[in-house]
N, C-alpha and C positions, 0 to 999 in steps of 0.2 A: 234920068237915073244914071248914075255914075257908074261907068263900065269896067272901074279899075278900083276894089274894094279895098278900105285902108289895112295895111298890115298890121296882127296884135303881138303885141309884144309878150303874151301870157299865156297861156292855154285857160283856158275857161274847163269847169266841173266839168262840164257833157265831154268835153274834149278827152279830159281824163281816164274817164270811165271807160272810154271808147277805144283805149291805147290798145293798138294789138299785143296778144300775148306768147306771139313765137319770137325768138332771136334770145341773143346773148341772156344770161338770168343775171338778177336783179342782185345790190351789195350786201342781202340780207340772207340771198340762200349761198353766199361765200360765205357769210360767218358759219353756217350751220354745218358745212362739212366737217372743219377737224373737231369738230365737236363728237358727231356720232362717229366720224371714225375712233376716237379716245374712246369714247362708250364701247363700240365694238370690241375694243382693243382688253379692256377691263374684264367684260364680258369671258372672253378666249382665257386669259390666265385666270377666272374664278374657275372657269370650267375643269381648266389642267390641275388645276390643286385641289378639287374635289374626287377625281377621278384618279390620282397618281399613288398607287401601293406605299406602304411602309417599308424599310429591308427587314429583313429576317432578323432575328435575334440572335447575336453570338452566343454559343456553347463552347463548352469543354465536355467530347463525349470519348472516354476507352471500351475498348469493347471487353466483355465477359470473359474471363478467362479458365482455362480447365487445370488444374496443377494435383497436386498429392496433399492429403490433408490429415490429419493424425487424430482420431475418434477421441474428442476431448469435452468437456465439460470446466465451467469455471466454478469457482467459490472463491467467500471471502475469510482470510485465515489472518493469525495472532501468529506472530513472534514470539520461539519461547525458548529461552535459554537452557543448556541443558544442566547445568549448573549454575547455582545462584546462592551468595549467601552474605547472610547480615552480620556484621561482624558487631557482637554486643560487648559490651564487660560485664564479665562474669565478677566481679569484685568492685570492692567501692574505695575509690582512693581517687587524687589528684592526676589529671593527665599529664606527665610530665612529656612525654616527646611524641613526636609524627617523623617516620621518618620514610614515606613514597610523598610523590609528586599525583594530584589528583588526577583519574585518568590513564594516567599509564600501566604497562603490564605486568603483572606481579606473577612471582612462582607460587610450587606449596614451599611453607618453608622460611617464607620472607617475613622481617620481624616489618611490622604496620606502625603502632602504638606501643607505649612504654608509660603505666600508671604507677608512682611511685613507690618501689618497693621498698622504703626501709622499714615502715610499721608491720609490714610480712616478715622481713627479714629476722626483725625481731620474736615475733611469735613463733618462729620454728627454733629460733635459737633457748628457747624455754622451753618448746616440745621433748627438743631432743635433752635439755638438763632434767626433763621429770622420767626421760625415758632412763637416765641413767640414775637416775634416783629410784627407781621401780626396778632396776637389775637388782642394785645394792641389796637392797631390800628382800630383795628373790632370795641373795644368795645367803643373806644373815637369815631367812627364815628358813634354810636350806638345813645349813650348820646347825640351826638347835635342829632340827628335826632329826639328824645323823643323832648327833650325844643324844639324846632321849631315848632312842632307840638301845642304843649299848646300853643305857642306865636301864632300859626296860628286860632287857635280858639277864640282869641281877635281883632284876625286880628289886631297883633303887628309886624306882619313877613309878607313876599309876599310869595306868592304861589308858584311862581318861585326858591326864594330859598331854600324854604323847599323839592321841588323837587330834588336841587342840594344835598341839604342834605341827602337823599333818596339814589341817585346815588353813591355820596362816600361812603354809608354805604354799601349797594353792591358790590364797587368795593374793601372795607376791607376784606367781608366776602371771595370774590374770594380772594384776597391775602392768606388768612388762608389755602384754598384749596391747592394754588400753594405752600406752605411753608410746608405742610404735604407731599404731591409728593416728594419733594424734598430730605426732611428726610428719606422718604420712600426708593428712590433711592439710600441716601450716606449708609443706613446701609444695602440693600440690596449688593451693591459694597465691602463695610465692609467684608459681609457676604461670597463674593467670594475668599476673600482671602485665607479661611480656607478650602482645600480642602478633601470634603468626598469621601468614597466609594456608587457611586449609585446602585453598585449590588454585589454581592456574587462571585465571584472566584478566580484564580487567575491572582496575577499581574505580569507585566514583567519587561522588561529592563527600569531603569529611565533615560529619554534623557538628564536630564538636572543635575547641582550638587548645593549644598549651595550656594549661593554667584551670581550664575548667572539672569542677567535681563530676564524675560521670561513676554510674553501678549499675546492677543490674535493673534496675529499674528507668533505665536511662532510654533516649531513643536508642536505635542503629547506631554506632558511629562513624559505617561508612559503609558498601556494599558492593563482593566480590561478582562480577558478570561473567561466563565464561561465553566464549564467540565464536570457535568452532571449533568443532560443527555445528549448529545450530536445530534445532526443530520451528515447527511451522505446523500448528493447530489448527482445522477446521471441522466443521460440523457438517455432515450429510443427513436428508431426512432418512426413514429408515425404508420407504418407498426407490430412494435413489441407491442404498445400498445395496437391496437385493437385486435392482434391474443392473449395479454394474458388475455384481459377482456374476449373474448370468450373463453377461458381453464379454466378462471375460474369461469365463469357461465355454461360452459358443466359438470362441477364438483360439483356444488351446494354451492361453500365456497364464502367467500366474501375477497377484497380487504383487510379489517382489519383482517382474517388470514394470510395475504402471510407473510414469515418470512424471515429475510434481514440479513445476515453474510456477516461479513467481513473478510477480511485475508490480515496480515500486510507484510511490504514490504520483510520480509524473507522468506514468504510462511504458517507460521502459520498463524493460526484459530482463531480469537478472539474469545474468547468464552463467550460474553454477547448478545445474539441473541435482534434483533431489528423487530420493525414493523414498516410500510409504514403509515405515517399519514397524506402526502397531494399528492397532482399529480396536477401541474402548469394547470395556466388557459389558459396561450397561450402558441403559436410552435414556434421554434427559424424560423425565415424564411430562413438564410442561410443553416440552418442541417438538418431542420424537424424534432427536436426532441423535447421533451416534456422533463422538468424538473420535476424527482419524489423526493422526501423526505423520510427517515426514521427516526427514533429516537431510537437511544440505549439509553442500558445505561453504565457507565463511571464513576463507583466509584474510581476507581483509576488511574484516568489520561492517560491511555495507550493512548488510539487515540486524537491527539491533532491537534487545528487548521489547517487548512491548507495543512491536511495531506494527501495524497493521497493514496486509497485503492481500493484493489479488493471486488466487492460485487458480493455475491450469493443470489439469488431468489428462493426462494423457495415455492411451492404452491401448495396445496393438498397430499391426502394421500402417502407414498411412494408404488412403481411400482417393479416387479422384474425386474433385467437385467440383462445383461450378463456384468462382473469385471476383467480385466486384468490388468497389471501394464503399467504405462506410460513407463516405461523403453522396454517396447516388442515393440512400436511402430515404425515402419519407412516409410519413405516418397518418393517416388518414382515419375515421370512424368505421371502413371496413377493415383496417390491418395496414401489412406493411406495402410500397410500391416503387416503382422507378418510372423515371420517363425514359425511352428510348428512341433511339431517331432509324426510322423504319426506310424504305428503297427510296420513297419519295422524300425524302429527306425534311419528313414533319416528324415532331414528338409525338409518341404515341404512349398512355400507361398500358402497365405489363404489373400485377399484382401477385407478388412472390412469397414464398415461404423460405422464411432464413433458419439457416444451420449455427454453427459454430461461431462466436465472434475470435477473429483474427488479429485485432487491434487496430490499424490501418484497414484492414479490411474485413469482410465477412462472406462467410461460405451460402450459398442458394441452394437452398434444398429441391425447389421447385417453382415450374412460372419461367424461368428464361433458361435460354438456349446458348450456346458455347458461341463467342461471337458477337453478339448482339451490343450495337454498341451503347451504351448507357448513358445521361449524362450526369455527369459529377459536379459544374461550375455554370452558371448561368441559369439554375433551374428555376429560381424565382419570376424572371425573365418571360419564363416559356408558358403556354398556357395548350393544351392536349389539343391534339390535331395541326399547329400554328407549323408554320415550315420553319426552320432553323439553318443556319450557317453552324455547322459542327466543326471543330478542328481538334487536333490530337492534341491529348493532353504534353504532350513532347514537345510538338509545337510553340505550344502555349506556353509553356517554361520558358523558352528559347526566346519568345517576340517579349517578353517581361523582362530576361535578365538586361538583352539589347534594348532595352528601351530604361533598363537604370543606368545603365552606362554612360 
């Protein structure tokens, strides 16, 4: 037996199996490390973006504020001029002239229109030949009645005809009467043709042009407006009347204090403040409401017939109350509410009773506290209890105009 066994050049299966299993590791658990570390790695950032907050939601929150407010109520009232008129023709004839400018301001006094007077002209110039046809006549039925009388006093006449004499001098003197009417009549008709202004304002559109037949049966041919002062109609029900005759005798003022604003159809303020100078004698029967009156005044035309306006009442000293912006308000199926952002700086709702509307803003009857800051911009945003990032509405002006810049 050979004592020096041949070397293999292979390792044999058994050999294999039999490799020890400590030392260096194998090329296979090298690939597997950046692998689970990758996994690990994925792993860690799902984690952190499952677990990482939202920011808070920006606001715009001012806080509530306390100021003087003046016991008021709104309605909706009519423009009404206090002079208004249609200028018709009283006569029938050919328009011959226009002489305003559509618009502009007329006196009393100002001639308008000019409908052709010669066939007027005409008729009075016959009135007055029958009026003096009807003296003549007066006075020849005068004269015989004088001689009859002397011849009656020789008893050269009958009695009978001196009485007929009598008669017809009477019925000259009535001619005379009916000849004067007459006259009266063709130069008053004269007189229609030349049309005045009966009152002070302005006029408007002319219906009619040169040249056209116009009478009384005609439209308008134009329409005088006067502008101020002005009134301003509204209806109160008759529930609202007696509660504000009693505020304003628990108050000590009177009717001719209450003070009457309007505010035109863009939401501004006119700012010529009116007072109340009638309250209707009777109740409509269909509404119950009582027709009030006030009178501005309307130096420069702004509020014009027919116009339709918001009115404010106002009565007695002003009151403090609590001021938030109309923008905070929202409307829910229990009524009205705010969100407010409370110490921990989360929105919280706060369900209020509103007062007076202010325009911009509105008065709080009750429900929030002087202070409390409200939010007016982002409210969509927020959801009750959620934390908020609030910044003043000053602020907030300020970071917007620098950022149009």
């Amino acid at each position: 037996m050979n004592p020096f066994p041949r070397a293999r050049s292979h390792p044999s299966p058994a050999d294999v199996r039999q490799a020890p299993r400590t030392g260096a590791p194998g090329f296979s658990h090298v690939l597997l490390i950046p692998v689970l570390l990758g996994l690990a790695a994925c792993g860690d950032q799902q984690q952190a973006g499952v677990t990482a907050a939202p920011p808070a939601p920006a606001v715009v929150a001012v806080p509530a504020v306390t100021r003087p407010v003046e016991d008021q109520a709104q309605f909706v009232g009519r423009v009404v001029a206090v002079d208004k008129v249609e200028l018709r023709a009283r006569v029938q004839g050919f328009l011959k002239e226009r002489t305003f400018t559509e618009g502009q301001q007329v006196q009393v006094g100002d001639k308008l229109f000019q409908i052709e007077p010669e066939q007027f002209e005409s008729v009075v110039q016959q009135r007055q030949a029958d009026l003096a046809k009807a003296v003549a006549e007066a006075e020849n039925a005068d004269s015989q009645l004088a001689s009859g009388q002397e011849l009656l006093k020789n008893k050269n006449i009958a009695r009978l005809k001196v009485d007929e004499l009598k008669a017809a001098a009477a019925v000259a003197h009535a001619s005379i009467a009916q000849a004067k009417a007459a006259v009266a009549a063709a130069e008053l008709n004269l007189g229609y043709t030349t049309m005045l202004a009966p009152i002070a304002g302005r006029i408007g559109l002319s219906q009619y042009t040169v040249g056209n037949l116009v009478g009384p049966s005609s439209n308008p041919l134009a329409t005088i407006v006067s502008h101020d002062p002005i009134y301003v109609q509204f209806p109160l029900t008759q529930r609202q009347l007696l509660e504000a005759r009693r505020d304003i005798k628990a108050k000590g003022a009177d009717v001719k204090d209450v003070v009457v604003r309007a505010s035109l159809s863009d939401g501004s303020l006119y700012d010529q403040p009116g007072r109340i100078n009638f309250v209707d004698v009777t109740t409509d029967a269909g509404t119950d409401t009582v027709t009030l009156r006030a009178e501005l005044p309307n130096p420069d035309g702004v509020l014009v017939d027919g116009q339709y306006v918001r009115i404010t009442v106002q009565a007695g000293e002003p009151q403090a109350a609590i001021v938030i912006p109309q923008s905070a308000l929202q409307v829910d199926q229990q009524g009205v509410f705010v969100l407010v952002v409370d110490a921990e700086q989360k929105a919280r709702v706060r369900r209020v009773q509103m007062g007076a509307n202010l325009g911009a803003d509105a008065v709080v009857n009750s429900g929030l506290e002087e202070g409390a800051l409200v939010i007016t911009d982002g409210i969509q945003k927020v959801r009750p209890g959620q934390s908020v990032t609030a910044t003043p509405a000053q602020t907030a002006e300020t970071v917007q105009g620098s950022g149009g810049k």
